[in-house]
N, C-alpha and C positions, 0 to 999 in steps of 0.2 A: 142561586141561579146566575149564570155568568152569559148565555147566549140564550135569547129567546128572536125566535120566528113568527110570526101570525099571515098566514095568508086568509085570509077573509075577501079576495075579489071576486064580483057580479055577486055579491049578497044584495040583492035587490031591497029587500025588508033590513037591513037595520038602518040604524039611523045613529045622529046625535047620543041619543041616549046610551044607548051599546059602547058608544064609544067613550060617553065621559067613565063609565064603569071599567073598560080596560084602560084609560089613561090614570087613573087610582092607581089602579093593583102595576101599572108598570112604573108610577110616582117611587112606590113600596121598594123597588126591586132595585137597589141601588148597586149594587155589585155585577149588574151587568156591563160586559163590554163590548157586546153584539146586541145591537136590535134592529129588526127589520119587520116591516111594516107595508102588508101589501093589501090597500085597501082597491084598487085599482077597478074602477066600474060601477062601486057602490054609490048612486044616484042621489040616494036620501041622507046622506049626509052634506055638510054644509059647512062655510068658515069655523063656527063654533067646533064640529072637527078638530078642524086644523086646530084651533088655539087651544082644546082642553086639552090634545097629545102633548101641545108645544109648551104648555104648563109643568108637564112631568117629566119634560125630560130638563130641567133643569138640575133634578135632584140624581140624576145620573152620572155620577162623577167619576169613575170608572169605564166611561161609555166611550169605547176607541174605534167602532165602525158602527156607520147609522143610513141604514135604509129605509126610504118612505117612499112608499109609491099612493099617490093620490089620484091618479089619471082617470080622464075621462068624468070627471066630477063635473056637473054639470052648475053645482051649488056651491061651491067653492071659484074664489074671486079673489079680488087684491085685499081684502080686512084679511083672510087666513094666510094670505102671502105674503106679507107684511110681518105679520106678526111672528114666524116662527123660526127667523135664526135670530133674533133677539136675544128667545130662548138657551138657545145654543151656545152664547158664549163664554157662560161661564165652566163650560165642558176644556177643560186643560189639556187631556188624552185622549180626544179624539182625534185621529188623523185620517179618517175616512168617510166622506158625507157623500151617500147618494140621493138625490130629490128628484122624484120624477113625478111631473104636471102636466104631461102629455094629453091634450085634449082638453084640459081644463078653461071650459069657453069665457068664464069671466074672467080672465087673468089679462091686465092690461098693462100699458108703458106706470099708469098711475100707481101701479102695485108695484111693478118689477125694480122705481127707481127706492122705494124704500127700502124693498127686500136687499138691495145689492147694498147700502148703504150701511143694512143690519150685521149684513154676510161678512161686510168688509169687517167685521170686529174679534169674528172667529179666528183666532192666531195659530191655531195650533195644526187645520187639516193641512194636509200632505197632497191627498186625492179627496179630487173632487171632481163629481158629475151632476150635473143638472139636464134634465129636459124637459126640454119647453115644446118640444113638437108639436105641432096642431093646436096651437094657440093662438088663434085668429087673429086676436085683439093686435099682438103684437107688432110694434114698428122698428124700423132705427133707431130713434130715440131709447126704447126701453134697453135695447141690445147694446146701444152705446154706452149706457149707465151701466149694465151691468159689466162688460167689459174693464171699465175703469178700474173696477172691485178689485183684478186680479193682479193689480202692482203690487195693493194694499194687503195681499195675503203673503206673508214674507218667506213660508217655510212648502209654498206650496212645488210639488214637484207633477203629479200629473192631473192635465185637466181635459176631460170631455164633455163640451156643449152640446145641446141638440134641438138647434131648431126645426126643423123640416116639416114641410107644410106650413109656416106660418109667409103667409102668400103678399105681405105688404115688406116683406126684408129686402134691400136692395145692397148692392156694392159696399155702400154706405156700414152697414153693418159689419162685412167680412173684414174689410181697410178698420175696425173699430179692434177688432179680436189680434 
């Protein structure tokens, strides 16, 4: 298997569980070079989520485009935002990372200054998209850290941010990008 898809958004009923079971069998699936991941809406799931996907995709070394949509997670915070480009870095042939946390209302500056810190280690993406839309929590400060990341990624050629709606970003943030 080289491309695998999973659209699973507004599954209301699963949960954690469901998902440690496909981050197994996609642990298995080393020879893919597409995964995409659209969990977008599913409520019952939680940071552990995030970090048991973000456990298997280490062993994807093969993996040159990476979609994850977590949006709207209402149980998802800075522990699963922290934790998952950690994961990521030792992926060589990836040049494509989408992350999308849109709505995700725990997601604070306290999470975002890790994750960028983590992000910055990934050497290899090319394109990169992140969105953060409707993530309340967020300030300047978090936008300013993650900003920094983007010196530190050396081979990157296209990038799209997205914060919108996140209603405490001032001047401050855009002079930051």
């Amino acid at each position: 298997l080289k491309k695998l898809s999973v659209e699973i958004h507004v599954c209301q009923k699963l949960d954690d569980r469901g998902m440690l079971a496909l981050s197994k069998g996609v642990g298995r699936s080393r020879k893919l070079s597409f995964l995409g991941l659209n969990m977008n809406g599913c409520n019952n799931m939680t940071d552990e989520t995030v970090i048991h996907l973000s456990k298997s995709f280490k062993y994807l070394g093969n993996l040159e485009t990476h979609d994850v949509f977590f949006g709207s997670f209402d149980r998802i915070g800075n522990k699963g935002l922290e934790y998952l480009p950690s994961e990521l870095t030792s992926l060589t042939k990836l040049k494509n990372l989408n992350l999308y946390f849109r709505g995700c209302s725990g997601i604070t500056d306290e999470g975002l200054t890790p994750f960028s810190k983590n992000l910055a280690q990934i050497s290899s993406v090319k394109a990169l998209r992140i969105d953060f839309g409707d993530c309340e929590q967020l300030t300047n400060q978090g936008v300013i850290d993650l900003s920094s990341t983007f010196s530190k990624l050396p081979v990157i050629e296209d990038l799209a941010l997205n914060f919108s709606g996140c209603r405490d970003l001032s001047d401050a943030s855009i002079f930051s990008i």
